[in-house]
DOKEFI-729872 format. One record per atom (N, C-alpha, C): residue in one letter; x, y negated, z. Coordinates in steps of 0.05 Angstrom, whole numbers, plus 5000, padded with zeros to 4 digits. Last residue first. Layout:
REM residues N
AXYZ...
***
This chain:
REM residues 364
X309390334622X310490574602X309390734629X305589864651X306890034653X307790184640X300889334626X300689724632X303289724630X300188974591X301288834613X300789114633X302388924520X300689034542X301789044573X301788514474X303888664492X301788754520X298688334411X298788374444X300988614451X298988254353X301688174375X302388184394X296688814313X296988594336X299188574350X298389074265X297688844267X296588704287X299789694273X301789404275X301289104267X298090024331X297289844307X299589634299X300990584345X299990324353X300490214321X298191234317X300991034331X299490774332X294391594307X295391514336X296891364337X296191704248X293791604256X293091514287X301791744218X300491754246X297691544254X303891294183X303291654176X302291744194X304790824180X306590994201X306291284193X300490594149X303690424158X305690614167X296190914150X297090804133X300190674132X295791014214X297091194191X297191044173X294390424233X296490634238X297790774222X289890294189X292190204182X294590284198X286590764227X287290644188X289290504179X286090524278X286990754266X287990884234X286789954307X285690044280X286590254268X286289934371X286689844345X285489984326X282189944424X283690224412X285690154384X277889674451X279389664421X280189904414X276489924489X274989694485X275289704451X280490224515X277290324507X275590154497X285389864516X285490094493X282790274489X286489494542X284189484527X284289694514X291689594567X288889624588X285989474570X295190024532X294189744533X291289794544X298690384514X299090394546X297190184547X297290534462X296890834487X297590754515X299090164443X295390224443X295790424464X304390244442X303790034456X300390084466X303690974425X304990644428X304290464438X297591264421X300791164426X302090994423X292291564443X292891384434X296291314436X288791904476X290992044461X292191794445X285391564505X287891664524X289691814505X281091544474X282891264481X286191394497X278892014443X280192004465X281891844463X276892064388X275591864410X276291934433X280692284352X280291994352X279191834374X280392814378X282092694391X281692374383X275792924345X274192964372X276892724386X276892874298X274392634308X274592754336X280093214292X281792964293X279692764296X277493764302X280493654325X280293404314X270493754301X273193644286X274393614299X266093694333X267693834329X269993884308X263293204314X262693344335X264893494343X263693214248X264092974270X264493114299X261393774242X263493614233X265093454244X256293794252X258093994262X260693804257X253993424226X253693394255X255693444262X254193564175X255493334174X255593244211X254694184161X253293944168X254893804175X258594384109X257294354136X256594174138X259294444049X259494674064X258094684091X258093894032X256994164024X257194414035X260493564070X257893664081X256193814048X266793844088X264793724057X262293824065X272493624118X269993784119X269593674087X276293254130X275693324154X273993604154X281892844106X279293014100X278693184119X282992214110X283492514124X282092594120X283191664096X281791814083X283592084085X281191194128X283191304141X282491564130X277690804108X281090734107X281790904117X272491024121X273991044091X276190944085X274091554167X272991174156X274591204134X274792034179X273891844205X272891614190X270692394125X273192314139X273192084165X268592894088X266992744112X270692684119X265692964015X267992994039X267492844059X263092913973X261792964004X263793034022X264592553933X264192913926X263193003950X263992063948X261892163931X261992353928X264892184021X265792123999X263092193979X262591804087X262492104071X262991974037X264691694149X265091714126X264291884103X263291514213X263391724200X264391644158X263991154276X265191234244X264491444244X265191294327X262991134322X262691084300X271091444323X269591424342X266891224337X272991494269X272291604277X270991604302X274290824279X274990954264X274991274273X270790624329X273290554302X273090774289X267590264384X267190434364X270090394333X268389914432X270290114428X269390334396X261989584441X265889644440X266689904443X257089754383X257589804407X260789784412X256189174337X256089344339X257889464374X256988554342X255088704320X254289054315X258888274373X260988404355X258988564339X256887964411X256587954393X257688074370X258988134473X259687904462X258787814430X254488304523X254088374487X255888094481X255888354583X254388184573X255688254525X259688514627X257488484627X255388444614X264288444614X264088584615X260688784616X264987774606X264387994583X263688204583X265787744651X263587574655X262987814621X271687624654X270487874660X268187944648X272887174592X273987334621X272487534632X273586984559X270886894567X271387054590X278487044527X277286774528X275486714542X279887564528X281087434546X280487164546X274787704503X274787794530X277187654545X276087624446X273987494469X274487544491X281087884441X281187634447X279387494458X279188394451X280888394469X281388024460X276088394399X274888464428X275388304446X280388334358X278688204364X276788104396X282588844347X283288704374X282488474384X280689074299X279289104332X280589014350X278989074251X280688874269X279788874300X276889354218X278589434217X280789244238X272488804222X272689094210X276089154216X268788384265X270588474240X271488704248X264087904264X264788114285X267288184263X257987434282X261087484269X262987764283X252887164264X254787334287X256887354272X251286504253X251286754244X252486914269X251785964275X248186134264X249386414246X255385984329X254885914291X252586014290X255086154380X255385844379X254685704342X256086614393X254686514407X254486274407X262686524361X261786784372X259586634389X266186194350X263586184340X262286404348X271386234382X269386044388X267186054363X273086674352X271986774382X270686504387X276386424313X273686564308X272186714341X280386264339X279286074325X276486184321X283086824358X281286564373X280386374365X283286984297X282387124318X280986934335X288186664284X285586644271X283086734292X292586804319X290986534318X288286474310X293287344301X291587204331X290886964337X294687234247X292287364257X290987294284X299487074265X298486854247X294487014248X301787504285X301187254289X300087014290X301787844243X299887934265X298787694285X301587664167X303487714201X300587654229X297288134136X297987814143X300187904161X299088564071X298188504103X299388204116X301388564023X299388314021X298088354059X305189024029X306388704026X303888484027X302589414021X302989344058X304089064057X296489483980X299989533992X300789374013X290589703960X292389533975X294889543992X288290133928X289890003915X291689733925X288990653979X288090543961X289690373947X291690204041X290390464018X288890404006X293389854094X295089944062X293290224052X287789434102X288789664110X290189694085X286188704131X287788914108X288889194122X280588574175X283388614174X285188884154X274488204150X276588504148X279688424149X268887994185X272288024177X274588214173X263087834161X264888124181X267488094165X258187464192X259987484183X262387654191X250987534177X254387554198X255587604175X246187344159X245987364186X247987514209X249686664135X248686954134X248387034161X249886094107X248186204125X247586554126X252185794071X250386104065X249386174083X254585444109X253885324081X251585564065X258385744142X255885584155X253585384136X260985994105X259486134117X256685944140X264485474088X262285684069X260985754078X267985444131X265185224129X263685394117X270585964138X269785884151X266485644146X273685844086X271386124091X269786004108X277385394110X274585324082X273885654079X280185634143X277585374151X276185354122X282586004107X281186174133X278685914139X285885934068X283085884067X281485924087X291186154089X290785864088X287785884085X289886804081X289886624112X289986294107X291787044022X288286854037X287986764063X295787244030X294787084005X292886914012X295187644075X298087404070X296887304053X288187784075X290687844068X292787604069X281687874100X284087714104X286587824095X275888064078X277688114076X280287904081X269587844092X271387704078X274387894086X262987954072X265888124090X267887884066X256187854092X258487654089X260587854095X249288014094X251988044114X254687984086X242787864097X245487914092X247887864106X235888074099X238788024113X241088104088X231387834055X233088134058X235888014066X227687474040X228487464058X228787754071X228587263985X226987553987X226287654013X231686753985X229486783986X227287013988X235787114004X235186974028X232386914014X238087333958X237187643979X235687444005X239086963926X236987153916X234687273946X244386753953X241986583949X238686773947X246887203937X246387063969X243386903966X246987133887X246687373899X245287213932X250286663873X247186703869X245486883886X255286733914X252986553912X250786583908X256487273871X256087253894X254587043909X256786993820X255187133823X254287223852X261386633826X258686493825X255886703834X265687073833X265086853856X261686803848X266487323786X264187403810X263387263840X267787083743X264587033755X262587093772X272387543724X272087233725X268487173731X276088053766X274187993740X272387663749X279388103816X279888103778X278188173759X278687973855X277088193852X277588213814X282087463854X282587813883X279787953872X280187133825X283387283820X283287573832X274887043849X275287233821X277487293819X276886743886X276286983894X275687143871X280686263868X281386523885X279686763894X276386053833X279386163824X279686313844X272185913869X271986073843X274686203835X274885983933X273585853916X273586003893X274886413973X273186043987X272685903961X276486953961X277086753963X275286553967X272687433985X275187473987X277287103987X266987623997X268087303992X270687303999X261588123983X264088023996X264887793981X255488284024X256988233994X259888094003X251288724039X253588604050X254888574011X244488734060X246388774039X247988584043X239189094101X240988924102X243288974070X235589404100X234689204114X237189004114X230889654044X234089594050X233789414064X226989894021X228489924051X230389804066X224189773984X225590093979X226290174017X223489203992X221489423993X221589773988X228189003979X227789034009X225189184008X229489143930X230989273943X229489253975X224888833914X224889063905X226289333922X226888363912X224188403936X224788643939X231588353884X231888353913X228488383933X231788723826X229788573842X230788523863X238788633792X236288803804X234588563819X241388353761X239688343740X237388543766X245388253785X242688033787X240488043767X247588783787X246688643813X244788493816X249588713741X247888933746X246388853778X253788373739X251088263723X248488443728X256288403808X256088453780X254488383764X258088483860X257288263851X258688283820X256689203881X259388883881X257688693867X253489273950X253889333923X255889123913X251389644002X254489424010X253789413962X246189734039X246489714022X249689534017X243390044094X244589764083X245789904068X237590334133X239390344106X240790084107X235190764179X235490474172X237890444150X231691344167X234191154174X234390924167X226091684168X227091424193X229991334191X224891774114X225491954133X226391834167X224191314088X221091494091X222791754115X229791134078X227391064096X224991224100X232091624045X232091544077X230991404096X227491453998X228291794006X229191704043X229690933984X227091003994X226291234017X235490963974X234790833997X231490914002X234391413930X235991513954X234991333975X232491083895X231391333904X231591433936X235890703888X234090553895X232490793912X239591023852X240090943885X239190723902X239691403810X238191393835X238091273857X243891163780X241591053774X239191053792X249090813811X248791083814X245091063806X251090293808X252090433784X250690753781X249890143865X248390043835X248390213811X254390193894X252590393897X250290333868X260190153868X258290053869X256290243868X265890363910X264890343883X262390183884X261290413959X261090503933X265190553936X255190553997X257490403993X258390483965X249890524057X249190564024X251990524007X249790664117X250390464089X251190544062X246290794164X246590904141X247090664127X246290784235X245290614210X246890724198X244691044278X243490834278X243390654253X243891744264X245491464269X243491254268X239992274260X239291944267X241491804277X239892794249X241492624272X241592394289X236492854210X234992974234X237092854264X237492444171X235192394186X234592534211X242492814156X242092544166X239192474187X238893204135X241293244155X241693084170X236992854092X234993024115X236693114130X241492654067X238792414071X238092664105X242893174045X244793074066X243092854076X239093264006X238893504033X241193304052X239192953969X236692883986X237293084011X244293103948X243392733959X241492773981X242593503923X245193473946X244193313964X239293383887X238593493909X239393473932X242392983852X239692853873X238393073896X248993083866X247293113853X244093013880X255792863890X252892993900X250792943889X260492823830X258792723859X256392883863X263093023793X262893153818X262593033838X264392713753X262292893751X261993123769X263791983772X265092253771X263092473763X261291393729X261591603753X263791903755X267690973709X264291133697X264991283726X270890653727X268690443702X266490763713X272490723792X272790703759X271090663745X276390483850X274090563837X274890493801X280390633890X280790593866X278690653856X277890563945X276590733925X278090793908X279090063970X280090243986X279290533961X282089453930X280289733925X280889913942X285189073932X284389193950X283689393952X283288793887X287488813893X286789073905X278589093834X279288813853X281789043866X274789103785X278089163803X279389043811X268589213772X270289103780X272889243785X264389633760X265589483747X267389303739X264390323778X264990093787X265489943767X265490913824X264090813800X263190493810X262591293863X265291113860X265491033837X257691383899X258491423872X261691233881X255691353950X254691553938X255891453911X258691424011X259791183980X258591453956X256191224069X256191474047X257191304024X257791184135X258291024104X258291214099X254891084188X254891304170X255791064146X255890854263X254790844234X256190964216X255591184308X253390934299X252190804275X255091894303X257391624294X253991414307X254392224367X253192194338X254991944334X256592504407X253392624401X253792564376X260492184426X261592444428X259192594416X258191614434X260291684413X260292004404X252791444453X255391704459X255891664433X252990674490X252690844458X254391124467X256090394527X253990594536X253890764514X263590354516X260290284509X258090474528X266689944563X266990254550X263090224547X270289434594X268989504577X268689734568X275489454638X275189444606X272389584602X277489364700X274789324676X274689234650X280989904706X280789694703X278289644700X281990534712X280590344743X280590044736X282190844686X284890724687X283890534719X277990884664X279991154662X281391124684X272890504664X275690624649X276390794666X266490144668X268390324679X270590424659X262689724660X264989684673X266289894673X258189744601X258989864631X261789654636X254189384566X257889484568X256889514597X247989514527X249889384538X252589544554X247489704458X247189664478X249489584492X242689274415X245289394421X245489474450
***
């Protein structure tokens, strides 16, 4: 990864990545099918039992792979719905490795899952597969994905992809329903051993409504509870859609951050369109798949042009067009909050996040 400058806008030392944002995302989610066996609370997809008949065909597939390849993000994830469900999509991960992208794989924990090879998958490419653990135990996490055994299956799963020794990655989604489990996620993950763990802060879309978001409060607690395993658990740990995260290491470890990769798994300041790209199964290109603005259809354009020059990717990564509280907060290049659940909550993709509790110590 690379390492954090010192410089801002503003003359503080907040953090601002080396990574150009303004050239290329870091990372690419393609959700090559939507299509799905599960229905779980959350679903950013509403995914459905059968594919669409207007997803990107194997040509499509392979010409956006080679568009891709000639940009080179740093990483291509494979998403869904369940990418499984799409029969080519062992194809596809081969197709982008033989072209130089580094692939991960996100699939659900289905019978289709364990019925695939995990050598199989890591010999197609796959250098990494993220499986999710919504609840800590059988009852609560089959409730939140409403179908009964995908806790165990998950387990197995884990289990599978470590003897195949094909990284995995852990998303646990935090909602009002699931913050008591936060210390029993917690042990699990030092019980699986993954090589991270990625915390998702609830966005309202899709099939998740704004009543199951935690209080922000009760978030920042968690937050610094999870800043002490940062360089200390045998996993990394970083989270999604919770970018103020940052801004809690940094006020726990103090400058000394500025300097130095706190482990977040990926470059600071990247969100939602800034270091995001998104592409749907019909090929629509949007900042992140919570923040489903349609921007393009890399049937029509490249997927370069797009990102690059899009008014609302180009203004996403201006920390300075930011509002509300985010628009005055001397972390706002570090973090920036969570642009997804802005609009989601407010309709404004610029308004301040409403799930942090920081007050910003900036001037109106």
């Amino acid at each position: 990864m690379s390492p954090f400058s010192a410089a801002s806008k503003t003359g503080s030392r907040s953090p601002v990545p080396a990574f150009d944002f303004e050239d290329r995302p870091f990372l690419v989610f393609w959700e090559i099918t939507r299509a799905c066996a599960l229905a779980c609370r959350h679903c950013r997809a509403e995914a459905q039992a059968r594919r669409h008949p207007g997803e990107l065909d194997g040509e499509e597939a392979r010409r956006l792979i080679g568009q891709l390849a000639e940009w080179r993000p740093p990483m291509l994830i494979l998403t869904g719905g369940d990418p499984l469900m799409r029969r080519d999509a062992l194809d596809l991960v081969r197709h982008a490795t033989e072209a130089g992208l580094h692939v991960g794989l996100s699939p659900s924990a289905t019978p289709l899952l364990l019925r695939a090879d995990f050598h199989e998958l890591k010999r197609a490419g796959v250098q990494r597969i993220s499986l999710s653990l919504d609840g800590a135990t059988q009852e609560t996490h089959d409730a939140f994905r409403g179908v009964a055994g995908t806790y165990e299956r998950t387990l197995g799963a884990v289990r599978r992809a470590h003897e195949a020794d094909l990284g995995v990655q852990i998303n646990t989604t935090l909602t009002r329903d699931n913050l008591g489990e936060y210390e029993a996620f917690k042990r699990l993950m030092f019980e699986l051993k993954p090589a991270m763990w990625s915390v998702f802060l609830l966005v309202p879309t899709g099939r998740a409504g704004l009543d199951a978001l935690p209080d922000a409060m009760a978030v920042e607690r968690i937050f610094e509870d999870m800043a002490g395993l940062v360089g200390h658990a045998p996993f990394a740990v970083k989270t999604t859609e919770g970018h103020h995260f940052r801004r809690v290491l940094i006020q726990q470890r103090g400058g000394g951050m500025a300097r130095s990769r706190p482990g977040l798994g990926s470059p600071a300041g990247i969100r939602d369109g800034r270091g995001v790209m998104f592409i749907s199964h019909t090929g629509e290109v949007s900042p992140s798949g919570f923040l489903p603005i349609v921007c393009g259809n890399v049937r029509e354009s490249h997927p370069a042009g797009i990102y690059r020059h899009h008014p609302l990717f180009v203004s996403l990564r201006d920390s300075d067009a930011l509002g509300g509280k985010c628009g005055r907060c001397e972390f706002r290049t570090l973090c920036g909050g969570s642009r997804a659940r802005a609009y989601g909550i407010t309709g404004d993709p610029f308004a301040a996040d409403p799930a942090c509790s920081y007050q910003p110590a900036l001037a109106n």
